[in-house]
C-alpha positions, 0 to 999 in steps of 0.5 A: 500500500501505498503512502498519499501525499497531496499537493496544495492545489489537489487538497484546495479542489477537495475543500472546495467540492460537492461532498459526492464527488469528494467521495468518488474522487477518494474512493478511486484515491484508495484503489490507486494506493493499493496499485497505483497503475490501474487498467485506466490510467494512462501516462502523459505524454513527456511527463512522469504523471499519470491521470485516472478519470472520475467521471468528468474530473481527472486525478493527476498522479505520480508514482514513486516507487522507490519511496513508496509514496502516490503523490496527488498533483492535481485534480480539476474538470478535464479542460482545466486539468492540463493547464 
C-alpha cells in the first residue's frame, strides 16, 4: 500500500467540492494506493504523471516507487486539468 501525499492545489479542489464527488474522487484515491497503475490510467505524454478519470474530473498522479509514496498533483474538470 501505498503512502498519499497531496499537493496544495489537489487538497484546495477537495475543500472546495460537492461532498459526492469528494467521495468518488477518494474512493478511486484508495484503489490507486493499493496499485497505483490501474487498467485506466494512462501516462502523459513527456511527463512522469499519470491521470485516472472520475467521471468528468481527472486525478493527476505520480508514482514513486522507490519511496513508496502516490503523490496527488492535481485534480480539476478535464479542460482545466492540463493547464
Amino acid at each position: 500500500m501505498f503512502d498519499i501525499m497531496y499537493s496544495s492545489s489537489a487538497r484546495k479542489f477537495l475543500k472546495n467540492s460537492e461532498k459526492i464527488i469528494v467521495r468518488r474522487i477518494f474512493i478511486k484515491i484508495k484503489e490507486l494506493a493499493k496499485i497505483p497503475i490501474i487498467h485506466d490510467s494512462k501516462r502523459l505524454k513527456n511527463e512522469n504523471l499519470f491521470r485516472v478519470r472520475v467521471g468528468k474530473f481527472r486525478i493527476l498522479y505520480e508514482v514513486d516507487y522507490k519511496n513508496n509514496i502516490l503523490g496527488i498533483v492535481r485534480i480539476d474538470k478535464r479542460g482545466r486539468v492540463y493547464d
